[in-house]
C-alpha positions in Angstrom: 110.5 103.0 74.6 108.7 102.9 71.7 110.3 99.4 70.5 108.6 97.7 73.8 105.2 96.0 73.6 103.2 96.2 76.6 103.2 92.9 77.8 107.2 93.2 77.0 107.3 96.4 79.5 105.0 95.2 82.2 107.9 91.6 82.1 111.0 93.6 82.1 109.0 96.1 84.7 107.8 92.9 86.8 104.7 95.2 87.2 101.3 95.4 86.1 102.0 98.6 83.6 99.6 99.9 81.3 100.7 102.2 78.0 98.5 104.8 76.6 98.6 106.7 74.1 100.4 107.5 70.8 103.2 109.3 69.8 104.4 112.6 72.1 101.0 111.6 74.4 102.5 107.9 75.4 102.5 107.2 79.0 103.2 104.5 80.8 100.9 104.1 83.1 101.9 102.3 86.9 100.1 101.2 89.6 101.2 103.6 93.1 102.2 100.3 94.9 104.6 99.3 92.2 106.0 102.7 91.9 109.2 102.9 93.1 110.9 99.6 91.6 109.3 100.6 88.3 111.3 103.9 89.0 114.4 102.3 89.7 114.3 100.3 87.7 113.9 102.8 84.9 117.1 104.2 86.3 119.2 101.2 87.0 118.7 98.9 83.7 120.8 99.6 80.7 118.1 99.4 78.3 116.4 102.1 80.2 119.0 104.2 81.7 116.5 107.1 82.4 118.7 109.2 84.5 117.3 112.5 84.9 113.8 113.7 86.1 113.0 116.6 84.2 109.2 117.2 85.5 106.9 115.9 88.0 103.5 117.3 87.7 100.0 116.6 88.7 96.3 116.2 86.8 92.9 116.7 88.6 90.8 113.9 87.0 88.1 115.1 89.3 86.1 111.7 90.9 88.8 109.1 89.0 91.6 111.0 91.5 94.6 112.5 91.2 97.2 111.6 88.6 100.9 112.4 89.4 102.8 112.3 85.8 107.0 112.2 86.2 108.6 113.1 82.9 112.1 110.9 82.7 115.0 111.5 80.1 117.7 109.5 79.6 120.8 110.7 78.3 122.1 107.4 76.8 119.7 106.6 74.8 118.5 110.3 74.3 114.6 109.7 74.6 112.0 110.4 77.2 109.5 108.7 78.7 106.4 110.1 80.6 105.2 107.8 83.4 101.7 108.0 85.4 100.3 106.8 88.7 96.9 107.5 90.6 95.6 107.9 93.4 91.9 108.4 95.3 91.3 112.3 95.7 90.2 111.2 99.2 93.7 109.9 100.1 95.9 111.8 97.3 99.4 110.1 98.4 102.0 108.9 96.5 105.3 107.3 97.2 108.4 110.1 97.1 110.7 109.6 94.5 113.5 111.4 96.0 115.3 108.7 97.1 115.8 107.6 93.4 115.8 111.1 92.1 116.7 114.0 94.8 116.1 117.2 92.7 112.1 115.7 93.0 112.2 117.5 96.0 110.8 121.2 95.2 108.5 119.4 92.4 106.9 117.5 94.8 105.9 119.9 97.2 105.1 122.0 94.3 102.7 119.7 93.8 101.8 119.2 97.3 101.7 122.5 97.7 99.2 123.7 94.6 97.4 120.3 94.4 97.2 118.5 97.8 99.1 115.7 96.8 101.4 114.3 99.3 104.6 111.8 99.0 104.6 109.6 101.3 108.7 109.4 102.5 109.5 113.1 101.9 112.1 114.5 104.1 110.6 118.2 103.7 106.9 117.9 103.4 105.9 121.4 103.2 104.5 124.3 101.4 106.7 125.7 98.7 105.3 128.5 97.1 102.2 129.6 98.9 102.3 130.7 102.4 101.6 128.0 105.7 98.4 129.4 106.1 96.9 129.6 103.2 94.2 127.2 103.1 93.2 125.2 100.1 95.4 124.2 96.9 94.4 126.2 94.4 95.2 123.9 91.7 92.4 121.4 92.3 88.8 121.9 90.4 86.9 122.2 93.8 88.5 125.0 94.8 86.7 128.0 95.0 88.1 131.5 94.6 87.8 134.0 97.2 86.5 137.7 96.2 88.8 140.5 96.3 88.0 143.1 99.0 
């Protein structure tokens, strides 16, 4: 990805993309409406070919939101590429990917499930590793630790 300009990406995306970053650090960075062509087409064009999804994650910018980060690999071309999108902390949703990708189903309810992020579209929207009443996501910088008794 590295041979791709900016303005290059964002015409062969047809999306407003940003990239930041240098070297290992590079993202590129896509708006949450655009998310899911940018995705596919990531997958479906032979200059991208980024078949597998080898991490989804998410950051806690704290009042600039939530950003979810999806870590693509393709195995054509043998490179990766890290992608970003935001979202408001106040509405912390984000497309689902598993209609493009299905094994982002236990990442993103991992991250649902630690950060408070939802995917709009899942099939399986629930906790994954903590249990249903647990209250909270322990992940996120506001949240506050119980004491032990």
């Amino acid at each position: 990805m590295d041979q791709f300009s900016q303005d290059e990406l964002a015409a062969r995306l047809q999306a407003e993309v940003e990239v930041s970053g240098e070297g290992v650090s590079r993202a590129v960075v896509v708006p949450k409406e655009q998310l899911l062509a940018v995705m596919e087409k990531l997958l479906r064009e032979p200059d991208f070919a980024f078949d597998m999804l080898s991490d989804l994650t998410s950051v806690d910018r704290k009042d600039a939101g939530f950003e979810v980060v999806y870590q693509l690999f393709s195995l054509k071309h043998l490179c990766d590429l890290r992608v970003k999108t935001r979202t408001a902390a106040e509405e912390a949703q984000v497309p689902t990917v598993t209609g493009i990708w299905p094994g982002a189903d236990w990442m993103e309810r991992e991250v649902f499930d630690l950060m408070g992020v939802t995917f709009a579209g899942h099939p399986n929207m629930t906790r994954l590793l903590l249990p249903d009443e647990f209250e909270g996501h322990p992940l996120r910088k506001d949240f506050k630790l119980q004491p032990r008794a």
